[in-house]
NUKE-249773 format. One record per residue (C-alpha): x, y, z; residue in one letter. Coordinates in steps of 0.001 Angstrom, whole numbers, plus 524288, in hexadecimal, padded with zeros to 5 digits. Last residue first. Example, Ala and Ser with C-alpha at 12.3 -4.5 7.8 and 13.67 -1.06 7.14 Angstrom:
BEGIN
835667FBDC81BE4S/8300C7EE6C81E78A/
This chain:
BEGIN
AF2FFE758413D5AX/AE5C5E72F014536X/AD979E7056140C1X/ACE4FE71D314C14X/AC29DE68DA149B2X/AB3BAE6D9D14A9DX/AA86DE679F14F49X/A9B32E601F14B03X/A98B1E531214D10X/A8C1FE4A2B1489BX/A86ADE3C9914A1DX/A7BD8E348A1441EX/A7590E28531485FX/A75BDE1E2013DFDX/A7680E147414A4EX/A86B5E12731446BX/A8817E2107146E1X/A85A9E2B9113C45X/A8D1EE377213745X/A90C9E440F13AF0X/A9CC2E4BFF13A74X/A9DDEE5C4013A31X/AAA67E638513A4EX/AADFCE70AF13CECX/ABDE8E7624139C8X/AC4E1E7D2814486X/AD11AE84B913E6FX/ADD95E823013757X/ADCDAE82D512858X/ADA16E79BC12009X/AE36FE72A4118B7X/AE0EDE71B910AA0X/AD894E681C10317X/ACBEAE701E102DAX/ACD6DE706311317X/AD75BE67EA118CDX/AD73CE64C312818X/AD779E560212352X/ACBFFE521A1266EX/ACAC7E43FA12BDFX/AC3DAE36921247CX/AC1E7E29B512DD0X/AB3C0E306C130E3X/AB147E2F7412156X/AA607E372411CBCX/AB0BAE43DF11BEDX/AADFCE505711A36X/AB846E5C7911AB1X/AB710E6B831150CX/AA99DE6F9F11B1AX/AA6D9E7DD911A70X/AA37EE83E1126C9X/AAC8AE901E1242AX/AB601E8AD812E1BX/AB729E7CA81260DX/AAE37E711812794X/AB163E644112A43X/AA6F0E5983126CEX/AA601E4AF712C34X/A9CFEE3F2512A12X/A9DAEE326B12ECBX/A9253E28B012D57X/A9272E1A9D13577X/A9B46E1EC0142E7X/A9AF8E159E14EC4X/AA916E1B3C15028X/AAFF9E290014F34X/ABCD2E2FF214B09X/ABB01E3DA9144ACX/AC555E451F13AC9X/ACF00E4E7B13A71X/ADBBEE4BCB133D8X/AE8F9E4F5813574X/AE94FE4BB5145E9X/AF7BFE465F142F5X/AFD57E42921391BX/B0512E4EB41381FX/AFC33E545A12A5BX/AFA5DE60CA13138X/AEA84E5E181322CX/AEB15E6066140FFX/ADCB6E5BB314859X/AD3F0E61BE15135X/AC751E5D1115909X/AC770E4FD615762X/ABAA9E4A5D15266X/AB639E3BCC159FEX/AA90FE3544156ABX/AA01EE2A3215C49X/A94EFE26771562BX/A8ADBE213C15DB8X/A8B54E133A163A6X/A7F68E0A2316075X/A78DCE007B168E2X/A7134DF6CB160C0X/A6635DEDE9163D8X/A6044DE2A315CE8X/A55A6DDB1015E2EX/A51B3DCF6616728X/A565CDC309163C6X/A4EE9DB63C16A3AX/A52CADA94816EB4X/A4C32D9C9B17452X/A505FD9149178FCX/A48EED8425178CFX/A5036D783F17CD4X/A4800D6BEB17D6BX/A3FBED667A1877FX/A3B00D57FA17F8CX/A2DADD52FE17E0AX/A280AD5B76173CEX/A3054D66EC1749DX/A2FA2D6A9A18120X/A36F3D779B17FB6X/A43ECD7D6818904X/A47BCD8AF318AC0X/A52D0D9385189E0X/A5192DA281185C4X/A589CDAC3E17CE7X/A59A5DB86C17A30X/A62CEDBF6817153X/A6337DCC5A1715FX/A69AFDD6231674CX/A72E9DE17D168B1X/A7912DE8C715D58X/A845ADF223161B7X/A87A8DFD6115A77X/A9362E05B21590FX/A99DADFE3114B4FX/A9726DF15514FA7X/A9FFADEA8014791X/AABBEDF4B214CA1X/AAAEEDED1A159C0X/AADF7DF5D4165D7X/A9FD0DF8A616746X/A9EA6DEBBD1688AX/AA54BDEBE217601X/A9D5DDF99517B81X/A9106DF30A17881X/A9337DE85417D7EX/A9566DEDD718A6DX/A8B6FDF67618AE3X/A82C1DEA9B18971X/A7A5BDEA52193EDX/A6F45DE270192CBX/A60F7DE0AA195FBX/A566CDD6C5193D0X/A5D35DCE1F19E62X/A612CDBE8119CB2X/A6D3FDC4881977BX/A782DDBF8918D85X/A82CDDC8F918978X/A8C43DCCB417DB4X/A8683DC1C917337X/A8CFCDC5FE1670EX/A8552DC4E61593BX/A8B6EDC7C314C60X/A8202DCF2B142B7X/A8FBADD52D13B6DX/A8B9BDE1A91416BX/A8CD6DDC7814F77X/A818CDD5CA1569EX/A8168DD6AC165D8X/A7AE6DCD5216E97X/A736EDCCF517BC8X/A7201DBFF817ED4X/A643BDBE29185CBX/A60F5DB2E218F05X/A51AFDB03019212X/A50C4DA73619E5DX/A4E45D99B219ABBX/A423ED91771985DX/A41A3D82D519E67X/A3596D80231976AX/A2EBBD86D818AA0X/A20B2D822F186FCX/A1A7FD8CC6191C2X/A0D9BD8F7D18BB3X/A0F17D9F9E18AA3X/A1D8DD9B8718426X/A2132DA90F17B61X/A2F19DA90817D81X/A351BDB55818440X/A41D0DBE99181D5X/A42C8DCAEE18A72X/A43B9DD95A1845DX/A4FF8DE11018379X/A56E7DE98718AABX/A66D8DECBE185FDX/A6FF8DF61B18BC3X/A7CC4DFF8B1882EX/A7222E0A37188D8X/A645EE0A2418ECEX/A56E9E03A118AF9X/A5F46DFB6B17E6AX/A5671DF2B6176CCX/A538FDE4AC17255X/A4641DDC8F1724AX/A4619DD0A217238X/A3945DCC6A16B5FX/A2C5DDC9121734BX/A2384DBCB5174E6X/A1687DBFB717A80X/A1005DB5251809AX/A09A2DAC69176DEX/9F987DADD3171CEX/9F21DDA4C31757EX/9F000D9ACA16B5FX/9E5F0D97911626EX/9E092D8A8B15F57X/9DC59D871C14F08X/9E065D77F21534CX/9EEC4D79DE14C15X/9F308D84B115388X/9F012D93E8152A7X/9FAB2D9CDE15AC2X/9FB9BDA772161D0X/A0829DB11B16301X/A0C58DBE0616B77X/A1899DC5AC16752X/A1FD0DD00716B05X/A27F5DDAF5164CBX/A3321DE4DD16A97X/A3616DEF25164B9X/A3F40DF75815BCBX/A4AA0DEEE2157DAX/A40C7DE392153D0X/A3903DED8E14AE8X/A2D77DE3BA145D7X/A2730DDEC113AFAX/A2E8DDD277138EEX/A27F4DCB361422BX/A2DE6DBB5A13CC4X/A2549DB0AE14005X/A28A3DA30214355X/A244BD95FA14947X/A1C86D943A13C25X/A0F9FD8E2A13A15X/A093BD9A981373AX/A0A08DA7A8139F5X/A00C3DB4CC13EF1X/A0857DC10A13F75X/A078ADCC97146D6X/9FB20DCC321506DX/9FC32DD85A15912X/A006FDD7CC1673FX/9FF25DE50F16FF6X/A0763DE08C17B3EX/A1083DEB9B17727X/A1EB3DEEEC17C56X/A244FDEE3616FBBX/A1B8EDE84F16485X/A12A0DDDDB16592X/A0F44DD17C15BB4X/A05E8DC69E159D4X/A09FFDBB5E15311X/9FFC1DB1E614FE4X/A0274DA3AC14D5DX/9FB28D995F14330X/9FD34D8B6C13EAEX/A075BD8AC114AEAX/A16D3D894D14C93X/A1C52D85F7157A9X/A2790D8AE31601EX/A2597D99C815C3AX/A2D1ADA4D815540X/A2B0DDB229154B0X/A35F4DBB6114C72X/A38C1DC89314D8FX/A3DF3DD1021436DX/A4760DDA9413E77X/A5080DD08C13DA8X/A4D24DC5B714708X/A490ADC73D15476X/A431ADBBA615C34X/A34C2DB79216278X/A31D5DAD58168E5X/A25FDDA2FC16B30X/A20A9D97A616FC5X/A14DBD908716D35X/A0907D8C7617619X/A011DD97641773AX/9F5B0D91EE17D3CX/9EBD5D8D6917627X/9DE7DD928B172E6X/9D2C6D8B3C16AE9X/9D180D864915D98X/9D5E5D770B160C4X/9DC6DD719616CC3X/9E477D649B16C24X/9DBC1D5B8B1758DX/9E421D55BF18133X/9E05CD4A9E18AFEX/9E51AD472919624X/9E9E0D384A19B70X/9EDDED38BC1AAA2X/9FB4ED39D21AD46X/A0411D2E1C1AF08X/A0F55D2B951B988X/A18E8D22641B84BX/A21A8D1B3D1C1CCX/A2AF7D0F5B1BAC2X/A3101D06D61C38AX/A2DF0CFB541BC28X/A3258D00481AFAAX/A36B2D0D941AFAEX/A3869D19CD1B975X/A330ED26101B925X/A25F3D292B1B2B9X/A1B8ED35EB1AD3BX/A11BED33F41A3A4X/A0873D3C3F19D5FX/9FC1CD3A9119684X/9F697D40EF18980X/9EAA7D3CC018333X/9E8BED46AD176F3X/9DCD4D4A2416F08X/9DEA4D4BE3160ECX/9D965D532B1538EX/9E0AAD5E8B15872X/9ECE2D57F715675X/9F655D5868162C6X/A04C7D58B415E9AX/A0AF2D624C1679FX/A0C55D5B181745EX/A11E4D639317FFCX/A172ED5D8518B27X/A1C76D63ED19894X/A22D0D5EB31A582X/A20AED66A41B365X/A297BD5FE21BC5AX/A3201D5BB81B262X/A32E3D4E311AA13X/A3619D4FD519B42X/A2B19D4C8C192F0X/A2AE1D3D6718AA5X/A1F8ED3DF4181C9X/A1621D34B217EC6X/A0CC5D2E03171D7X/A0060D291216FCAX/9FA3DD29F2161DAX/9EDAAD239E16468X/9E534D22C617194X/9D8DED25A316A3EX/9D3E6D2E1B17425X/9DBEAD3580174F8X/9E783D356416C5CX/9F372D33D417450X/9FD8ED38E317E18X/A0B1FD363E18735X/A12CFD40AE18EEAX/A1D6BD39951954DX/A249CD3CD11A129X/A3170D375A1A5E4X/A3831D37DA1B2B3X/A2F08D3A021BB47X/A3423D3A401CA61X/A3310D485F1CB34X/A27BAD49BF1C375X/A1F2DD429B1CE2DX/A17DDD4F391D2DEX/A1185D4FD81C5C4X/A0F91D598A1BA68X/A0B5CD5A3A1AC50X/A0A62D652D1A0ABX/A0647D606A193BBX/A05ADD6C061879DX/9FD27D66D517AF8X/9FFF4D6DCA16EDCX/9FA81D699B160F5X/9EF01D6FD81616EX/9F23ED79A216AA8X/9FA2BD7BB417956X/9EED2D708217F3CX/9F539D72EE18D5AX/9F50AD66CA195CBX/9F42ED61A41A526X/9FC33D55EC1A994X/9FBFAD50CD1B845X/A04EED472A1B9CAX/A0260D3E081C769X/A0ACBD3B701D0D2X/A1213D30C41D7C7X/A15CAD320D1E82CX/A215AD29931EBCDX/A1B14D1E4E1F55FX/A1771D220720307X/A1A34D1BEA20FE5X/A11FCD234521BA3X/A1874D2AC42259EX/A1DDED26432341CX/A230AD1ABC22D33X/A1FFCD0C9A22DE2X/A15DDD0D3C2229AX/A0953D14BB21E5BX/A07B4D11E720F30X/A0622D1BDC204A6X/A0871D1C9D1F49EX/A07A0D29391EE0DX/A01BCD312E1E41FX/A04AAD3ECC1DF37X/9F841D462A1D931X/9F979D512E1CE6FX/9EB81D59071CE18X/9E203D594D1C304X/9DCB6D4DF41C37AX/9D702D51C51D158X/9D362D487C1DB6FX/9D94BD3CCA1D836X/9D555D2D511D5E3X/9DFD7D24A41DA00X/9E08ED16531D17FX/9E8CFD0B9B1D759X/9F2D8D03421D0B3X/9FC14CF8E61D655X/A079ECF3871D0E1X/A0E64CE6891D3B7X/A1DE5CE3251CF37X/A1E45CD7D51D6A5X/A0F6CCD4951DD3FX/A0D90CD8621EB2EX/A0200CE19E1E5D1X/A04E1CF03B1E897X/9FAAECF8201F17BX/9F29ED031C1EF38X/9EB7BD0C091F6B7X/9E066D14B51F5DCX/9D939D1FCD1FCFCX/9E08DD2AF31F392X/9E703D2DBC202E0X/9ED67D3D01202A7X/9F92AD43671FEC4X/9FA88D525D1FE33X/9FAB9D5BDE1F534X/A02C5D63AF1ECB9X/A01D3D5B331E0DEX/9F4A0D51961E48FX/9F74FD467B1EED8X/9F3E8D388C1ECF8X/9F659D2B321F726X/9F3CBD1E961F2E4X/9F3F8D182F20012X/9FDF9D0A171FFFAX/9F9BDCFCFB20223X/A0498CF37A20303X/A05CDCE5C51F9BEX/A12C3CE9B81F5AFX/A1C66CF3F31FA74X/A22F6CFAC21EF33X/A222FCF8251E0BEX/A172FCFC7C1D81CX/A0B3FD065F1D796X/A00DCD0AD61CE7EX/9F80ED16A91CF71X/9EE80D1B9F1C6A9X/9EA6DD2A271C8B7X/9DCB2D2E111C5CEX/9D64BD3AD41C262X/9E0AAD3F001B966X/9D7E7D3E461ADA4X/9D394D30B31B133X/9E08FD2ADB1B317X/9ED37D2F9F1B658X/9F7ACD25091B8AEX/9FFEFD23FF1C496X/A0BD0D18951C3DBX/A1742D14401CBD6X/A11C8D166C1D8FDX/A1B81D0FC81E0D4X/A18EDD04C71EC51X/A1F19D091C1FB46X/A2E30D0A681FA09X/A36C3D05832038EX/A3AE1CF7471FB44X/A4BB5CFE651FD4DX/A4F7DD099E203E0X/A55B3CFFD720F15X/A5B37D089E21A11X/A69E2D064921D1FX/A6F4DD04B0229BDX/A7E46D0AC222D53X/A86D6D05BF23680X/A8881D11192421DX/A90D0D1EDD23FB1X/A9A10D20AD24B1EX/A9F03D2C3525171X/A9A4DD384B24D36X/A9D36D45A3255E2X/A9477D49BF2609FX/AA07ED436926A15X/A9C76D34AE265E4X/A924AD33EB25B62X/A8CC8D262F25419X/A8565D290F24832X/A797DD1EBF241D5X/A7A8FD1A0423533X/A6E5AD189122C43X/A6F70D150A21ED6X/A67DFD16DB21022X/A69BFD0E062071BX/A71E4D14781FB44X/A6C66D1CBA1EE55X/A6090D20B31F968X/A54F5D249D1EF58X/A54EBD33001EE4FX/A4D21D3C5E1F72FX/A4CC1D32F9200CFX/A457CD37E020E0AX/A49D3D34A6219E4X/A44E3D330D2278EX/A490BD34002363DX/A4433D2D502431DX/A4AC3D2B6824F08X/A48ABD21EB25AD1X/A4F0CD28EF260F7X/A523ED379126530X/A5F14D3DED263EAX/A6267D3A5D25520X/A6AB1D41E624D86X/A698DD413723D7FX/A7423D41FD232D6X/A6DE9D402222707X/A71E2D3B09218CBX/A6B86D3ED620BC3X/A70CDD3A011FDEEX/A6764D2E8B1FD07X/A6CC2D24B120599X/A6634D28A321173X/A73D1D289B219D0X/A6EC2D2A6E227B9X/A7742D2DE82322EX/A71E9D2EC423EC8X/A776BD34D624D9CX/A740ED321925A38X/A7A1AD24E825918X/A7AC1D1C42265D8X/A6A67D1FF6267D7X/A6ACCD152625AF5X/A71FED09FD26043X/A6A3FD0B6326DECX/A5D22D0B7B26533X/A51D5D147D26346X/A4F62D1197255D5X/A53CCD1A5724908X/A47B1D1A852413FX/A4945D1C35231E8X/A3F22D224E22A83X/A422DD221521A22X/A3A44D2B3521057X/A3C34D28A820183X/A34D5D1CF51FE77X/A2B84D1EA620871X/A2AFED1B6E2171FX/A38B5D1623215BCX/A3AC2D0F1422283X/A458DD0F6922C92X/A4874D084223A85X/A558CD0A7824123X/A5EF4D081024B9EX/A6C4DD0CFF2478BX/A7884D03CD243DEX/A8359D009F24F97X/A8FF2D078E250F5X/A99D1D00CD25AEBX/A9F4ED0D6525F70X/AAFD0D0D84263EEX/AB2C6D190626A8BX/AC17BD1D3526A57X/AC883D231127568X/AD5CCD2A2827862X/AE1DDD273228133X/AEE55D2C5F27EB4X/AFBE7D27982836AX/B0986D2F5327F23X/B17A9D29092806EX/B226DD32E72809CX/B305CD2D3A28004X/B30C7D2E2C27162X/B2484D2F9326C92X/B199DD25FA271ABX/B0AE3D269726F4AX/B015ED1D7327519X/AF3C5D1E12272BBX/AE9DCD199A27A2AX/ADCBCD161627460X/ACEE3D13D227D2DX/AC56FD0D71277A5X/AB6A6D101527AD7X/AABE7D078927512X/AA659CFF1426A77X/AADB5CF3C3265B0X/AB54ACEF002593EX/AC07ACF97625BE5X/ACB40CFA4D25087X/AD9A6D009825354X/AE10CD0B0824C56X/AEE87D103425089X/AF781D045024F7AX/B01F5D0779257E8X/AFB69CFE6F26263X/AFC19CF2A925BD9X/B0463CEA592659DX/AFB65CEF5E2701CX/AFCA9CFC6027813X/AFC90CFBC52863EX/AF5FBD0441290FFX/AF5CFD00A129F36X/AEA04CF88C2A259X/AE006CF3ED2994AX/AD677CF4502A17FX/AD713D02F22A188X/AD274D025B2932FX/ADB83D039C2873DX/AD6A4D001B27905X/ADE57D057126D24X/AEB64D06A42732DX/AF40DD0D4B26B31X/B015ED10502675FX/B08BFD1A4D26162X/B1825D1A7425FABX/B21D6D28E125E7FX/B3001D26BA25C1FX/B3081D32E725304X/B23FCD3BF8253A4X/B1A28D386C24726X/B12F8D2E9C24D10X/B0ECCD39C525A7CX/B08D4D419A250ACX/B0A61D4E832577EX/B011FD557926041X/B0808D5AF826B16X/B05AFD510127436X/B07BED462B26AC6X/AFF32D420125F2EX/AFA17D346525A5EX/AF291D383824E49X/AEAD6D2CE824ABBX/AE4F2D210D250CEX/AD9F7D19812491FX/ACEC5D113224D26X/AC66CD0856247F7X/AB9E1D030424AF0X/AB9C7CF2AD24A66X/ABD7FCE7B52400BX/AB021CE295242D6X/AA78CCEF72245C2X/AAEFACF49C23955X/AA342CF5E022F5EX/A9797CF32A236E6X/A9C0ACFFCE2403BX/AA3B8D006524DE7X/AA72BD108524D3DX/AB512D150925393X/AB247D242B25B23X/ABE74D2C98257D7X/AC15CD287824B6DX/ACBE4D289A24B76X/AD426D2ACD257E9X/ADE96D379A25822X/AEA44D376E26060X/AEEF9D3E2D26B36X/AFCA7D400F2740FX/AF88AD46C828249X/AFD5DD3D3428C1CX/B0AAFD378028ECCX/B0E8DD2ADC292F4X/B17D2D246429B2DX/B0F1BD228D2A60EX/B01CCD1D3C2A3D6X/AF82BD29162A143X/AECB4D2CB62A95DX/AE258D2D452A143X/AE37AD232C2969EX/AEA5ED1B6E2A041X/ADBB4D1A912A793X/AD4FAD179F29AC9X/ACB1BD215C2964EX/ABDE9D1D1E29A1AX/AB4B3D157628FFDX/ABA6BD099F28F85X/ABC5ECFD722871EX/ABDEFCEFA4288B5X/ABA5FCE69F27EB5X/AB59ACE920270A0X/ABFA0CE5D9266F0X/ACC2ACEE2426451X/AD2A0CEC3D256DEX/ADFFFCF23C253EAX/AE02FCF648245D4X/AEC93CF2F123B93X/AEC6ACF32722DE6X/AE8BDD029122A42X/AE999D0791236AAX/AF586D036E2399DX/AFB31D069722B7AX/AF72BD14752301FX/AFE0AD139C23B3EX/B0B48D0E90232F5X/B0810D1BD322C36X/B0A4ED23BD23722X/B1589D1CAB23B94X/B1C05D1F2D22E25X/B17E2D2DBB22EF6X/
């Protein structure tokens, strides 16, 4: 191990250095026919196997390491006693007979020039001296050949020329400096490839090119960066809707000055095409330039782009901006519901929902709305004495990089004595021994319209006012199911539709040990709720005491509960009958002015109890002869709420009764024993339901 580690030290401190003169590509002729003396067949290992000239050790030179020297049969030849290695980093016939320099133990060396070296080793143990020859290729790497251009701001071309250098490695390496690296073969030159950046490179990207020897890697070549930086054509930074949407202001910054680029427009879905004008940006620091692009339809979203034919085999394109197209629901007097798209969401990182008087201008004010693909806005404080100029406005970035996108100005009148939608939500919940209806807002006058089971038939059951809550308490919850439909009057004398119906939960048993009940809904024709969860129900049991115990939770309207069942019947407090109950519940989310807020729901449908008979037990004989044993006759049982029992005598006259089921007779008759025989005896009562039981039968006393 010593010597081992004084190798180590060699490499470590000590390299020999071989410049480049005089190497061959043959094996040497002592290399093949061994001097005298010496034996052949010991090994070692070179590494790396092919030495690569780069920018970073082209000066101190490629280096090489030596490492496990082994004999014929394959054993370290440093670890056998009196053992020595040597080496000769360099030999060539012209050398002559081989010799090892002063150095030669030291088993790493350094070439500085391209070529073929051949190494001999020398190993000696004992009396046996080994010689080895093996080569090492030395490649002077030399960077790829290359043109590149970005022919937009996300899309790079780079050329690799037809050069010597170039033909030398087949192989390419490119490092795009944005998570994505290829690998590419090259068999025909020159040779073209492209890239697109998905995200903005976090390093410059390179270029290395891949030397091969044996089908294997060699060499990897200096690496060339490509400059991301100043390669993107002028931005469109702002698009304004004028006109009612039938114009689109543009203004540009940044970018290549004093250029003419196309305005180019394509509708969602479609294509792009030439608007027939072009813009350019003064030379002037910090310059802007507007233009003005009539469209087709103000009806349709349009994406707009900047175009100019460069270097590349396509045409260089700025990134595309797009219009918001918002369209509006007038809910009631108060309500107004704003719905908005555009292609450029994905960049938008704030949106802002802005209005006033029209046309006075007074009283503006704006709204901050979350940013998704399909954002939504509901103002709720029209007056019906006002018109409304709302806009919208959706940007990224601040200060002079700031990109914004306005819609075009729209107009909103609150309506007044005509029909609305139903915009109000609604659920429905059991209570005790009634059902109660309860909706978001509250309006000078809703209608509650009511049906009964299975029916659609819906008849007009209360009319309130100004309240979010009414309370149905003519109804038979454990019998049926009820639904309700509402409308409503607002503030401007308009009428609603009426709501989708809105049902209770509805609890019943279609087959033993199991529970079917009907599903929970909301009442939201107009869609206010987002983000809205499946339905869960927790299927609960309530003890005698009114104690609740959740024993399962289902998004299914059916449940097995033999289970539960059998457990609680265990439990004295629930005296042979199980009370079920559902509670539903459902997760959903509410704009609530400007800000998505938790909305869940929950529901309890009525109750539902399984009920276990009586059960009795009457032994057959019994031996009143006072041992303790058997004396008395009397009945066991459980799930047992009246207990009577009468024994009768042979003659059919009774001579026992007892109201007590903890109470025996004694086998006495008028206070003396009676005598022994078959006595009848008859015991009924009632159940915990109130559902009554009988037994007749006859008892043999024994002496």
């Amino acid at each position: 191990m010593s010597r081992i580690k004084s190798y180590l030290l060699g490499f470590i401190i000590l390299c020999t250095t071989i410049t480049t003169f005089g190497q061959q590509d043959a094996k040497p002729i002592e290399c093949t026919t061994l001097p005298p003396g010496h034996t052949p067949n010991a090994d070692f290992s070179i590494n790396p196997q092919t030495g690569c000239l780069t920018a970073d050790n082209r000066a101190a030179g490629a280096l090489v390491l030596i490492n496990e020297v082994r004999d014929p049969s394959g054993t370290l030849i440093t670890t056998l006693p009196g053992s020595s290695v040597k080496f000769n980093f360099n030999y060539r016939d012209v050398d002559g007979p081989i010799t090892f320099p002063a150095n030669a133990s030291t088993p790493t060396n350094r070439y500085k020039g391209p070529g073929k070296y051949w190494i001999v080793m020398n190993g000696v143990v004992g009396t046996t001296s080994y010689l080895t020859c093996k080569s090492v290729e030395i490649i002077d790497t030399q960077p790829l050949n290359f043109k590149y251009d970005f022919c937009s701001p996300q899309d790079v071309t780079v050329l690799i020329e037809d050069t010597p250098t170039n033909r030398a490695q087949p192989k390419i390496l490119i490092e795009w400096g944005d998570g994505n690296t290829q690998t590419i073969r090259i068999t025909t030159f020159p040779h073209t490839i492209t890239h697109h950046f998905d995200n903005v490179p976090t390093v410059k990207p390179k270029i290395q090119g891949l030397y091969e020897r044996g089908g294997i890697d060699a060499c990897t070549s200096d690496a060339r960066n490509l400059d991301v930086a100043n390669t993107d054509p002028p931005k469109i930074v702002a698009l304004e809707g004028l006109a009612g949407g039938t114009q689109q202001k543009i203004t540009i910054r940044g970018g290549t000055a004093d250029v003419d680029f196309n305005i180019e427009m394509k509708p969602k879905g479609g294509s792009w095409s030439a608007t027939g004008k072009t813009i350019k940006l003064p030379t002037t620091a910090n310059a802007t330039a507007t233009e003005t692009i009539t469209v087709p339809n103000a009806g349709t979203e349009y994406c707009f782009r900047l175009q100019k034919n460069g270097i590349c085999s396509s045409s260089i394109v700025s990134d595309p901006l797009c219009t918001i197209l918002p369209t509006h629901q007038v809910l009631s007097s108060t309500d107004v519901k704003i719905d908005w798209q555009s292609e450029s969401f994905t960049s938008i990182t704030r949106y802002q929902v802005s209005h006033r008087d029209s046309p006075s201008n007074l009283n503006p004010n704006s709204y901050d709305v979350p940013v998704s693909a399909n954002p939504t806005f509901t103002f709720d404080q029209m007056d019906c004495s006002t018109k409304y100029e709302f806009w919208i406005v959706g940007s990224w970035f601040s200060g002079g990089t700031k990109i914004e996108i306005k819609s075009a100005p729209f107009i909103v009148e609150p309506l007044k004595g005509g029909n609305i939608p139903f915009a109000n939500l609604a659920i429905v919940s059991l209570g005790d021994n009634l059902v109660k209806i309860n909706t978001l807002y509250p309006f000078p006058e809703i209608t509650i319209y009511r049906a009964e089971g299975n029916s659609t038939n819906f008849q007009k059951a209360a009319t309130i006012q100004n309240t979010t809550l009414w309370e149905d308490k003519n109804v038979e919850i454990n019998q049926q199911q009820y639904c309700y439909k509402l409308e409503y009057k607002d503030a401007c004398d308009n009428t609603s539709e009426q709501s989708t119906p809105v049902c209770t939960v509805f609890l019943t048993s279609a087959q033993p040990n199991t529970l079917n009940w009907t599903p929970f809904s909301v009442s939201d024709p107009t869609g206010m709720l987002q983000n809205v969860g499946a339905t869960e129900y927790y299927v609960q049991v309530i003890d005698e005491l009114g104690v609740l115990q959740n024993v399962a939770i289902t998004t299914n309207t059916e449940a097995e509960v033999r289970a539960a069942i059998d457990q609680y019947l265990q439990d004295p407090l629930f005296n042979g009958k199980v009370t079920f109950r559902i509670l539903a519940r459902q997760d959903a989310e509410l704009m609530w002015g400007t800000v998505l807020t938790p909305f869940p729901f929950s529901s309890y449908s009525n109750t539902y109890t399984f009920i276990t008979p009586a059960i009795l037990y009457v032994p057959t004989a019994f031996t009143p002869n006072d041992d303790t044993v058997n004396d008395v006759f009397k009945a066991n049982g459980k799930f047992i709420s009246e207990f009577n029992m009468v024994i009768y005598n042979r003659w059919g006259a009774p001579i026992f009764e007892t109201r007590d089921i903890e109470l025996g007779w004694n086998g006495t008759e008028a206070g003396a024993p009676a005598p022994q025989g078959n006595y009848s005896y008859k015991i009924f009562g009632t159940d915990y339901a109130g559902q009554e039981f009988k037994k007749v039968g006859s008892v043999l006393l024994l002496k």
